[in-house]
C-alpha positions as CSV (number, residue, x, y, z in Angstrom):
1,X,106.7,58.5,142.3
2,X,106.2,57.7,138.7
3,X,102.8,57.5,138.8
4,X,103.0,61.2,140.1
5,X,105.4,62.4,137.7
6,X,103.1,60.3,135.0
7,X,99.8,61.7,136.2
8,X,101.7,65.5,136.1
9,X,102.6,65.1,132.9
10,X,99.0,64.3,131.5
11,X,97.5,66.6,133.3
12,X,100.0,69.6,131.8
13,X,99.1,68.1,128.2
14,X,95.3,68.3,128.8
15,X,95.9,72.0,130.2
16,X,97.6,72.7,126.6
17,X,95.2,70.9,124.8
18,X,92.8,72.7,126.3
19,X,93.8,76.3,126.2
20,X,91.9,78.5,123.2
21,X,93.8,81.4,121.2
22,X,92.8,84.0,122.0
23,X,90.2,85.5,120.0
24,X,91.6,89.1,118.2
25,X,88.9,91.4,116.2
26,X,90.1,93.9,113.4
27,X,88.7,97.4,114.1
28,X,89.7,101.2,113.2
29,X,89.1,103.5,116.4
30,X,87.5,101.7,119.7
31,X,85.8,103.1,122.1
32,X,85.0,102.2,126.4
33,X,81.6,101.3,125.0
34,X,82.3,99.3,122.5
35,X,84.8,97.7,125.0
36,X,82.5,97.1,127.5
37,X,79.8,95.5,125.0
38,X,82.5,92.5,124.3
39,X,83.2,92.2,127.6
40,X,79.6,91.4,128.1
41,X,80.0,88.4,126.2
42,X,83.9,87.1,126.4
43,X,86.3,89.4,128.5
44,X,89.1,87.6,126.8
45,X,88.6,89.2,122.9
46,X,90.7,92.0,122.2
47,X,90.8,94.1,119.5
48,X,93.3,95.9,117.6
49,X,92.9,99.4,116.6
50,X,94.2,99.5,112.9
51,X,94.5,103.4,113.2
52,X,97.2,102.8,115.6
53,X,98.7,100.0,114.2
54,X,102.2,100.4,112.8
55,X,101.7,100.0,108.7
56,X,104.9,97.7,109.1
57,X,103.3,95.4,111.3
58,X,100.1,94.9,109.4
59,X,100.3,91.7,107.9
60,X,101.1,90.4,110.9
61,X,98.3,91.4,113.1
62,X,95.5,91.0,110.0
63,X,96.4,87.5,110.4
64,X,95.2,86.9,113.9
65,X,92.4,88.6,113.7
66,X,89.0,86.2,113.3
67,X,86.5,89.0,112.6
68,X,85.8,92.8,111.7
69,X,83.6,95.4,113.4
70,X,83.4,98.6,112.3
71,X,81.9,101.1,115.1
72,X,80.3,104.6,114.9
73,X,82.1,107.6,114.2
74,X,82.1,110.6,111.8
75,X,80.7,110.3,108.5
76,X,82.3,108.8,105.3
77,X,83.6,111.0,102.6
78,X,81.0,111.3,99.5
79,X,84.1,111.3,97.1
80,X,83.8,107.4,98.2
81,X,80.4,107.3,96.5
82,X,80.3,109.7,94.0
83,X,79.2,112.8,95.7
84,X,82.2,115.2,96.6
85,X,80.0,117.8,96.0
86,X,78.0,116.9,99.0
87,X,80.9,117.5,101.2
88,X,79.6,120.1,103.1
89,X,77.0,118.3,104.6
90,X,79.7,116.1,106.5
91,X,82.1,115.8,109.0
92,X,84.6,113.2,107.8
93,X,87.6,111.2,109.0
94,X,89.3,110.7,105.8
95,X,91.9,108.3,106.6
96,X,89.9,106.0,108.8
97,X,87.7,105.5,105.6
98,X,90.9,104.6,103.8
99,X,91.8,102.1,106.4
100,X,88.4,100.8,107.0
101,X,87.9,100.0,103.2
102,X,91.5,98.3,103.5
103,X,89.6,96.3,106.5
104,X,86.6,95.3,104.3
105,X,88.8,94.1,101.7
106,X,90.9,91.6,103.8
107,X,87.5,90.3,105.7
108,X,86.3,89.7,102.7
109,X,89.4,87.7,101.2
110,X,89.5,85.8,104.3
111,X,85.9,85.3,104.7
112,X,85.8,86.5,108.0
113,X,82.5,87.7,109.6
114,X,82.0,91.4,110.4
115,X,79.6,93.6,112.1
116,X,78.7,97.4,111.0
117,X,77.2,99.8,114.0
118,X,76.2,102.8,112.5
119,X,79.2,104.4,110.1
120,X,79.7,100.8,110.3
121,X,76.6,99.7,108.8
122,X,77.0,102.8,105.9
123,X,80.6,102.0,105.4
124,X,79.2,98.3,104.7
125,X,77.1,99.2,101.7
126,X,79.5,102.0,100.3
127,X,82.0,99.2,100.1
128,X,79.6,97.2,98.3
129,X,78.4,99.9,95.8
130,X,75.6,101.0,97.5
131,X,74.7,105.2,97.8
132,X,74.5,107.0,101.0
133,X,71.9,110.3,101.9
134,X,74.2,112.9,103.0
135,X,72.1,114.6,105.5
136,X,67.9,113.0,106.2
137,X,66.6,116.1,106.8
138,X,68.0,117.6,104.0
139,X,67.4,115.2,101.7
140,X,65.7,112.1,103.1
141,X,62.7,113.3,105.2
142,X,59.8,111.9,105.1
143,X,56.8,114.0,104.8
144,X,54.0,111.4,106.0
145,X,55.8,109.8,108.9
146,X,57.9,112.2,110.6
147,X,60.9,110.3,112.9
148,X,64.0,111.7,114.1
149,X,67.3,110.6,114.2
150,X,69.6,112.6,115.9
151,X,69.0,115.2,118.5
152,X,69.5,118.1,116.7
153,X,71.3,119.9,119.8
154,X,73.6,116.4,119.3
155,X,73.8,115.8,123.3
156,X,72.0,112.6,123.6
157,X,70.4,109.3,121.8
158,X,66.5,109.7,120.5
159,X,64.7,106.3,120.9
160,X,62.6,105.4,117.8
161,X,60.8,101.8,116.9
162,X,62.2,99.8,113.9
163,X,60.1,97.1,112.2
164,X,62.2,93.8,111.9
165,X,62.0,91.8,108.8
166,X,60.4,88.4,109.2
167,X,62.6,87.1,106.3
168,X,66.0,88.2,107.7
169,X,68.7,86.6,109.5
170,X,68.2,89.4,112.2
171,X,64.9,88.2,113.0
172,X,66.0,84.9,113.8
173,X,69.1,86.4,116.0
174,X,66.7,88.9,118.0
175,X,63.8,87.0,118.3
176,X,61.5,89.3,117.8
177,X,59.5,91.5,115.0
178,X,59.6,95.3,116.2
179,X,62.1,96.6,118.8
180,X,63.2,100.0,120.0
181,X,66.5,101.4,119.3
182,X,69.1,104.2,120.3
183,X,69.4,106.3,117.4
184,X,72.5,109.2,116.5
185,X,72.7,109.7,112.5
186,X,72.4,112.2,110.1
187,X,73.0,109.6,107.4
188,X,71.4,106.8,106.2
189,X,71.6,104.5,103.2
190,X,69.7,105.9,100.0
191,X,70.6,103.0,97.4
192,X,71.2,99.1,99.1
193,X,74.2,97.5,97.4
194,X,72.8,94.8,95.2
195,X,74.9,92.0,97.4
196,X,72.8,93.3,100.6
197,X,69.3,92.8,101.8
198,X,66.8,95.3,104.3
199,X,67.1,93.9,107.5
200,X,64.7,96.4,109.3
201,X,63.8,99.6,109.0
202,X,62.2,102.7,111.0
203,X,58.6,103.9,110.1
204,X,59.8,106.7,108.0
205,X,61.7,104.0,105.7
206,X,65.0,104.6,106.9
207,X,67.3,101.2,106.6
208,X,67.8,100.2,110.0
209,X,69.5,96.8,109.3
210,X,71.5,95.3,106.7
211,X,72.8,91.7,106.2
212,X,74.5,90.0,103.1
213,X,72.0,89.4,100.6
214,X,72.3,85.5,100.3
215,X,72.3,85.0,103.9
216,X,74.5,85.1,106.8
217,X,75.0,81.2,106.7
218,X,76.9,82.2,103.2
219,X,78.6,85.0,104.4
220,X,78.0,86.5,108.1
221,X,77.5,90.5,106.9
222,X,75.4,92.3,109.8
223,X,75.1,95.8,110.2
224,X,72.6,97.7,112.2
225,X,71.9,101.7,112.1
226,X,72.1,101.9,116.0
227,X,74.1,101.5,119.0
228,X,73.3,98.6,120.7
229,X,77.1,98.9,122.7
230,X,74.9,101.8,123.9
231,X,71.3,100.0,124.7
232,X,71.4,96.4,125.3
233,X,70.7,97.1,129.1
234,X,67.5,98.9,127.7
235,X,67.0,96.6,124.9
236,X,68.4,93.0,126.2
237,X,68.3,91.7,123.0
238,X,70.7,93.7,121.5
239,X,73.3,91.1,123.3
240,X,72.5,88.5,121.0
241,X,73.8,90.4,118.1
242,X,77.2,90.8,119.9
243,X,76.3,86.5,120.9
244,X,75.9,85.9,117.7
245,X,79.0,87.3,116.2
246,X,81.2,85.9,118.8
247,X,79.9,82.5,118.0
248,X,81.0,83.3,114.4
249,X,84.4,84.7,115.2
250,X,85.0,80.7,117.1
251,X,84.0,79.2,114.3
252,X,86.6,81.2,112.3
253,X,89.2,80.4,115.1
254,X,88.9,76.9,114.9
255,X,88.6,76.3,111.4
């Protein structure tokens, strides 16, 4: 009987010793694919939606979070960069941009990794002091190399190649040099943020990927211009990305 009870016992303290936190992201507005693209990789992360959390109850939930990702959405407000003028070129979700900033800041105290998709990627480098083009074919078009970005009837994602640097981190997460990608932007980085480095790019020139300048063994700082929540049954690869972050948000946890 005591050898039971004894054998119990141990086996309840291995279960407890055992069991992981579970891992929480910091985010500002979700979405089902976004949802479904961590649930490729761990079903058990969860994020919380800081548009909807209670201002009160901040603190609290910043501190379990072991990561940031910032997904697509509308665009960012030029008065963020300097251009307020622009304004008219953009649909904008002011307060999200407030609380996303707020995001970046606290990642960045705590050293936490994050990944930009899209407004993701922009709100990244507008963080960081970098410029943004208010609208490409307004401003950013390319007359030798013509690619587009959007659909211009904005119904469905235009598939474009982007040239992956040999010299970046991405390169050693995808494995590979040139890849397609889903593309729905109007936007795009004009001036890179002196603490961030070209991670790819589309033939026209557009910054397709950007990572933190000295490395994402210093700091872990991906953003990419597509959706790969959107194309990574397409594109397979764009589940490492996802893999890769993951990895980095254990790390966090366990330190």
């Amino acid at each position: 009987m005591r050898h039971l009870i004894l054998i119990s016992f141990l086996s309840f303290c291995v279960s407890i010793f055992c069991q992981t936190e579970k891992i929480y992201i910091a985010t500002a507005k979700t979405n089902k694919n976004i949802e479904q693209y961590l649930k490729e990789v761990d079903p058990s992360i969860e994020l919380i939606d800081f548009m909807k959390v209670d201002k009160r109850k901040w603190n609290v939930n910043l501190k379990k979070c072991s990561g940031l990702l910032l997904s697509g959405g509308f665009d960012i407000h030029p008065k963020n960069y300097g251009l307020d003028s622009l304004e008219t070129f953009c649909k904008t979700e002011i307060e999200r941009d407030k609380i996303e900033l707020l995001l970046m800041n606290n990642a960045m105290n705590d050293s936490l990794p994050i990944l930009g998709i899209c407004r993701g990627m922009q709100l990244m480098n507008v963080y960081f002091g970098g410029q943004l083009c208010v609208d490409i074919p307004t401003f950013c078009t390319n007359d030798s190399v013509i690619v587009t970005h959007r659909d211009p009837k904005e119904q469905n994602d235009v598939i474009h190649p982007v040239v992956i640097y040999t010299n970046s981190n991405l390169y050693k997460i995808l494995g590979v040099g040139q890849t397609k990608v889903n593309s729905w932007h109007h936007q795009t980085i004009s001036e890179l943020s002196k603490k961030l480095r070209i991670g790819a790019t589309s033939p026209d020139g557009i910054i397709e990927a950007i990572e933190w300048k000295e490395g994402l063994d210093k700091r872990w700082i991906l953003g990419v211009q597509w959706h790969p929540e959107r194309y990574y049954t397409e594109q397979p690869e764009n589940l490492l990305i996802l893999k890769e972050f993951v990895k980095q948000l254990k790390i966090v946890q366990l330190n």
